[in-house]
C-alpha positions as CSV (number, residue, x, y, z in Angstrom):
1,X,0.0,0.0,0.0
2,X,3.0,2.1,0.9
3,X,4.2,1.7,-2.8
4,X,1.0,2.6,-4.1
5,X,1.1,5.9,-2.1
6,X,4.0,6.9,-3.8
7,X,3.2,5.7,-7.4
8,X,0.4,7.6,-7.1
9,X,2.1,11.1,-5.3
10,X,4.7,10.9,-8.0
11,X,2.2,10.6,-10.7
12,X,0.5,13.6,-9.1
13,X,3.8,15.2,-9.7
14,X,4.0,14.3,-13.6
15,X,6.0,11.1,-13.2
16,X,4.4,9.7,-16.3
17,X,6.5,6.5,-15.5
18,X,4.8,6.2,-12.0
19,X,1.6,6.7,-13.9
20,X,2.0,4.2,-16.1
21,X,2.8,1.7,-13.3
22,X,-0.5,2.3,-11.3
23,X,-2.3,1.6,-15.0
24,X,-0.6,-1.6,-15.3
25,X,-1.4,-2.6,-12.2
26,X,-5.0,-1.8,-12.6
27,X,-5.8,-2.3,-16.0
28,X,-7.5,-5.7,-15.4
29,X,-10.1,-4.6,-12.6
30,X,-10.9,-1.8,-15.0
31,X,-11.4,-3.9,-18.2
32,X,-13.4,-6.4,-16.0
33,X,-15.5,-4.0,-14.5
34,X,-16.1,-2.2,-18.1
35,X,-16.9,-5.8,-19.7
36,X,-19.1,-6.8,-17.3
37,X,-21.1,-3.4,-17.6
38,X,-21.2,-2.8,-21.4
39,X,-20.8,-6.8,-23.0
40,X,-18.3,-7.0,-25.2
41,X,-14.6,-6.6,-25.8
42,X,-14.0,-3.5,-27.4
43,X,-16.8,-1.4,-25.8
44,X,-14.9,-2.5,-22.6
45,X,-11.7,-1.4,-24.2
46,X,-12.6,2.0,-25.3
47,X,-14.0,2.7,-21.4
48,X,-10.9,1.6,-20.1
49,X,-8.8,4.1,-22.1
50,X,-11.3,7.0,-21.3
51,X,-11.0,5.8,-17.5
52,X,-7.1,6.0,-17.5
53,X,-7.3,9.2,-19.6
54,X,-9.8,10.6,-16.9
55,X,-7.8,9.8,-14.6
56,X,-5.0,11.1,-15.4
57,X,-6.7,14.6,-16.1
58,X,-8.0,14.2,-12.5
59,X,-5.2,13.1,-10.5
60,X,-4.8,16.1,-8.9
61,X,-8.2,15.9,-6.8
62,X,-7.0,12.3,-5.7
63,X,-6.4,12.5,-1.7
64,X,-4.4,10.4,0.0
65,X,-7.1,9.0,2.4
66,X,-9.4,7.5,-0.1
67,X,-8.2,4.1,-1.8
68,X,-6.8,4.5,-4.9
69,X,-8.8,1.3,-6.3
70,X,-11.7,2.7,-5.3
71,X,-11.6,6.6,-6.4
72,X,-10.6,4.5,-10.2
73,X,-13.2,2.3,-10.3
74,X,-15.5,4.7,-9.8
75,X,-14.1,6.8,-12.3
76,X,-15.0,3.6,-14.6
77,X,-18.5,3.0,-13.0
78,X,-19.5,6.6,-13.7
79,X,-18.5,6.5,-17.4
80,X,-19.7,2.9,-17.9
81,X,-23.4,4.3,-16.6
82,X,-23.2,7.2,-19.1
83,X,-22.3,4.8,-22.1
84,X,-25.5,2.6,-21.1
85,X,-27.5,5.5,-20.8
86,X,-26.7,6.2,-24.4
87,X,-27.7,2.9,-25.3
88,X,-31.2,1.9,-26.9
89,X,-30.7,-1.9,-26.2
90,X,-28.3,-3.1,-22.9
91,X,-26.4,-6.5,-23.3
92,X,-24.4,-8.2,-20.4
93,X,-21.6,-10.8,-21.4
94,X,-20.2,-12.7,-18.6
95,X,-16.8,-15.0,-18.3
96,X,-16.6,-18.2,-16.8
97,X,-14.1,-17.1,-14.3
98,X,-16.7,-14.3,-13.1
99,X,-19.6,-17.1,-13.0
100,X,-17.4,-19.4,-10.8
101,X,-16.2,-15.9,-8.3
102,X,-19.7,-14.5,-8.2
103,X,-22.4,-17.2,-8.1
104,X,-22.3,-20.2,-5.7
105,X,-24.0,-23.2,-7.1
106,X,-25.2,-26.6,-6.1
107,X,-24.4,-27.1,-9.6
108,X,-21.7,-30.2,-10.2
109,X,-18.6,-28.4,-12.2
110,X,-20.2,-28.3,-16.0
111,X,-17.6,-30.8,-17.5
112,X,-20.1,-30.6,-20.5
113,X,-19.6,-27.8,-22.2
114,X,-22.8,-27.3,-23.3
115,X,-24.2,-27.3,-20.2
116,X,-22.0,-24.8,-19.1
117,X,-22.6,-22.3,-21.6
118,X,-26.5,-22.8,-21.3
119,X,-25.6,-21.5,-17.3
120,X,-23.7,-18.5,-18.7
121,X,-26.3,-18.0,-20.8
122,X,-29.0,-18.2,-18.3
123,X,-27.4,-15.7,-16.1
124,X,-26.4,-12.9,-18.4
125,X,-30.0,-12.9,-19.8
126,X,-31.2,-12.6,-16.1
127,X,-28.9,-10.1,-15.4
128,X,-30.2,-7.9,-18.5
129,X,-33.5,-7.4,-16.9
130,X,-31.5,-5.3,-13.8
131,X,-31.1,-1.4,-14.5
132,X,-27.5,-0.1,-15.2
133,X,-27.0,1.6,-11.7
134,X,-28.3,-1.8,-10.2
135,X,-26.7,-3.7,-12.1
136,X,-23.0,-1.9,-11.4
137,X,-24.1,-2.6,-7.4
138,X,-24.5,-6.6,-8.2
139,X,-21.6,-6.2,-10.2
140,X,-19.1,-4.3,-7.8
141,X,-20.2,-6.6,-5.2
142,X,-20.0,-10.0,-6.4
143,X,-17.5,-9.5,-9.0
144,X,-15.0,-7.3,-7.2
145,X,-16.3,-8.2,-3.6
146,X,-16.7,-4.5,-2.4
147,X,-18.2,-3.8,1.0
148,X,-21.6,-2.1,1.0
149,X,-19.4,0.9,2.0
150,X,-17.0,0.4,-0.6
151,X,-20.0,0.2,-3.4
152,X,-21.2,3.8,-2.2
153,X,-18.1,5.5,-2.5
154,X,-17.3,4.0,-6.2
155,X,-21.1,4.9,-7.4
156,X,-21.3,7.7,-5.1
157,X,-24.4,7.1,-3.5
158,X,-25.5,6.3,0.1
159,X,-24.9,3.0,2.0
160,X,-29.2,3.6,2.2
161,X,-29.3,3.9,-1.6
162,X,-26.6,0.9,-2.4
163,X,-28.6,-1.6,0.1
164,X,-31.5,-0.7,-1.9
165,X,-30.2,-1.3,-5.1
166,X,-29.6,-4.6,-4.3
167,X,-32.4,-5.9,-2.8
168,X,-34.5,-4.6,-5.6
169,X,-32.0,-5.8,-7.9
170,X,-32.0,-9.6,-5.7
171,X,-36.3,-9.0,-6.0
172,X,-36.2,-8.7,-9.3
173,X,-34.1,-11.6,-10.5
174,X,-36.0,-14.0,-7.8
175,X,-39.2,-13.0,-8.8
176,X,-38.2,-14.2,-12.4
177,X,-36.8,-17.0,-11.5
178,X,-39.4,-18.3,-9.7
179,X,-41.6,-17.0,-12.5
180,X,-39.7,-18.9,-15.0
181,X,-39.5,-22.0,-13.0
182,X,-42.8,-22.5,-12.3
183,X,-43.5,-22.6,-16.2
184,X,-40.7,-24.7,-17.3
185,X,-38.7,-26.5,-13.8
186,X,-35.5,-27.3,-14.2
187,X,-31.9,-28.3,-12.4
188,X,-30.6,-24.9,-13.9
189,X,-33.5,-23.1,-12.7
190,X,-33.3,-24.4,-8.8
191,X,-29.8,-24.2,-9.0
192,X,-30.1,-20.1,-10.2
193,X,-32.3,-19.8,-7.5
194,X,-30.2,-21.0,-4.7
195,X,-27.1,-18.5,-6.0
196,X,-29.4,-15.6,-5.7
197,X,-30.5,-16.8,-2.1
198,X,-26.5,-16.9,-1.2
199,X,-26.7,-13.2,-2.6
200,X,-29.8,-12.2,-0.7
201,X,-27.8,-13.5,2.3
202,X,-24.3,-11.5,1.4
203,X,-26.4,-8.2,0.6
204,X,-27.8,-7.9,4.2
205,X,-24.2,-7.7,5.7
């Protein structure tokens, strides 16, 4: 943390070099946050660039008791909420590595790859349905495993307003869930339910 301090007092300083070595350290949160916001590889790109660039231009209003991770990545969150805003249609692409970090499931490991696909599948057209601020709050807090405190000083917003987001956010994807699995009952279905019921339990914390 120490080194970080300095990294980012030199960089205040116009140590492009110390710059440079906070965005390598950081440029794969970013990226992941941006992907996981905006669905797809190049979109995610772009908003990382504009969140260094930002950065950089804003480096000066940086103070040393706030964490650095967490004064960037809001930096990101902000401009990944404008880009959606500008969107007509919202798509959400997820990894496998996110689904295996962010979603406990009674699910055996999906040796079949089909099967595991159908999953990711499953949960990136759930996730759709959530708005882009609540979706950053699921996202920030089961992707990046902030605090409820940490979520409201990367969006900005209340710890009142971030515990709201996500239990509307948890409401809505249970309440098509169980929508969905009353029609058509399934493994995948029960097995969706029971990761959102761990997330109902994490969000209450």
């Amino acid at each position: 943390m120490l080194e970080e301090q300095l990294l980012v007092t030199h960089a205040q300083r116009g140590d492009q070099d110390a710059f440079a070595q906070l965005v390598e350290r950081y440029q794969t949160p970013v990226y992941n946050l941006a992907y996981r916001m905006l669905g797809n590889a190049n979109d995610a790109e772009d908003a990382a660039q504009e969140t260094f660039l930002r950065a950089y231009t804003q480096l000066k209003r940086f103070h040393a008791d706030q964490k650095f991770a967490t004064w960037l990545l809001s930096i990101a969150a902000h401009h990944c909420i404008d880009r959606l805003r500008r969107r007509r249609f919202l798509w959400l692409s997820i990894d496998d590595e996110a689904i295996g970090e962010a979603l406990a499931s009674d699910l055996p490991e999906p040796d079949d790859e089909a099967l595991r696909r159908e999953r990711e599948q499953e949960i990136a057209r759930l996730l759709e349905r959530l708005s882009p601020a609540n979706r950053l709050a699921v996202v920030l807090k089961y992707w990046h495993d902030q605090s409820i405190e940490e979520i409201a000083r990367t969006t900005g917003d209340s710890v009142g307003a971030v515990k709201v987001r996500l239990h509307r956010a948890r409401q809505a994807l249970a309440n098509v869930i169980a929508s969905e699995a009353r029609q058509s009952p399934s493994n995948l279905g029960i097995a969706l339910s029971q990761s959102f019921d761990f997330a109902q339990d994490r969000s209450s914390q």
